[in-house]
C-alpha positions in Angstrom: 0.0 0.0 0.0 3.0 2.5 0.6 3.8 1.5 -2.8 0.7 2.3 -4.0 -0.2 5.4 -2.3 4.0 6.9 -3.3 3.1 5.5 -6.7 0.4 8.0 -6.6 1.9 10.9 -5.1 4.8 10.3 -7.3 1.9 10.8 -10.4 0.0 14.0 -9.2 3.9 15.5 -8.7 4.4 14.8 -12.3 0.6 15.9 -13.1 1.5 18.9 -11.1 4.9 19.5 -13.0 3.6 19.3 -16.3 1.2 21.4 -15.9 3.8 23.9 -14.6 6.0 22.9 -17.7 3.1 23.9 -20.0 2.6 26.8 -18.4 6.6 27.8 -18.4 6.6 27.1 -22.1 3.8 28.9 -22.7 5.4 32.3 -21.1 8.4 31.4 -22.7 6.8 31.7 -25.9 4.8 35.1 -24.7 8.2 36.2 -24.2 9.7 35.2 -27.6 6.2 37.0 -29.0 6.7 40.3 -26.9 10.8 40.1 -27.9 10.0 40.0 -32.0 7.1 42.5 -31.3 10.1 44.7 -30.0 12.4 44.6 -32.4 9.8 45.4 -35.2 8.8 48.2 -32.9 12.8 48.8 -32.8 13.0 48.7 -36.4 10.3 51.0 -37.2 11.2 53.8 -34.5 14.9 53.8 -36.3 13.3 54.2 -39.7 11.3 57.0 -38.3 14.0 58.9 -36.6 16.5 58.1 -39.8 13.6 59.9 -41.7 13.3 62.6 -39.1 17.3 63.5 -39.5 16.7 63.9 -43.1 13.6 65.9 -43.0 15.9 68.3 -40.8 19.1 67.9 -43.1 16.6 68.7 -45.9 14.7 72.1 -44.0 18.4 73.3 -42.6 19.4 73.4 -46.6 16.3 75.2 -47.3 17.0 77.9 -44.4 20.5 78.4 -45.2 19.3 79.0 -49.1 16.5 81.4 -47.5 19.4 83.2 -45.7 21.1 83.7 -48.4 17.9 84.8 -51.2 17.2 87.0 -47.7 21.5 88.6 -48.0 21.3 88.9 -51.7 17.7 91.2 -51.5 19.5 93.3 -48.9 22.3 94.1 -51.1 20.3 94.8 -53.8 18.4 96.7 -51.6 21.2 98.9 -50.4 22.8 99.1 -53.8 19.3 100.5 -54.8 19.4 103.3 -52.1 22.9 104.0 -53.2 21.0 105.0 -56.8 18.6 106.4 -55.6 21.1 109.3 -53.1 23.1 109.2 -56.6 20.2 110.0 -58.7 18.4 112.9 -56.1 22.5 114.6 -55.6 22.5 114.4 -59.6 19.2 115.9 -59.7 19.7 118.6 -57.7 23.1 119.3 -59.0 21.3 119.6 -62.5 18.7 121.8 -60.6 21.4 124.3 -59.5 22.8 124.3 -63.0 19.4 125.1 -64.7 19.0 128.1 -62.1 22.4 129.0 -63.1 21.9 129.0 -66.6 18.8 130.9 -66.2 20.7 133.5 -64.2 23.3 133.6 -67.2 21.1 134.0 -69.6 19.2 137.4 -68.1 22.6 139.1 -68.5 22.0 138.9 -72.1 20.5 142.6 -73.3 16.7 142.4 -73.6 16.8 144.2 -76.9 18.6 141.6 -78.0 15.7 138.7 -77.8 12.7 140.7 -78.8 15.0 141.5 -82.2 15.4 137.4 -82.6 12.1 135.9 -82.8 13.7 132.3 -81.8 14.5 133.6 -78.3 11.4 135.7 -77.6 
């Protein structure tokens, strides 16, 4: 009967362990599950931050052209105002001359135009 009866604990330990076994492999392969799910997860979050870092590469080009198109108008701009003092000195230079000229021209007698019908 103490056969028997070790027989038969000897079979609900192994019952008992199996079932533990199962449930061991079973986590184990939860595990393998959640490990694979990671590394796709791992893959995908480096492909996102590789496209990131080119996205950026590709909008610090574009600012450093937009600084530049932004330099080139403001040396056009200040070469314009540069024109623009040379053009209003010129103008009033040839505004003095004219009033000049016209003051030259009075020393002329007056007889002198009425006789010339071009200059009256």
């Amino acid at each position: 009967m103490r056969t028997a009866e070790a027989a038969n604990n000897v079979t609900d330990m192994l019952e008992q362990n199996s079932g533990r076994v199962e449930t061991g492999v079973q986590f184990v392969t939860q595990a393998g599950e959640a490990f694979v799910a990671s590394a796709g997860e791992t893959e995908k979050a480096a492909q996102l931050l590789s496209e990131i870092a080119t996205a950026s590469r590709e909008q610090s080009t574009g600012i450093e052209q937009l600084a530049k198109a932004v330099h080139d108008l403001d040396v056009v701009t200040q070469q314009n105002a540069a024109g623009a003092d040379d053009a209003s000195s010129m103008a009033r230079n040839m505004e003095q001359q004219s009033s000049n000229l016209s003051e030259d021209i009075w020393i002329f007698p007056l007889a002198h135009r009425r006789s010339n019908p071009c200059i009256a």
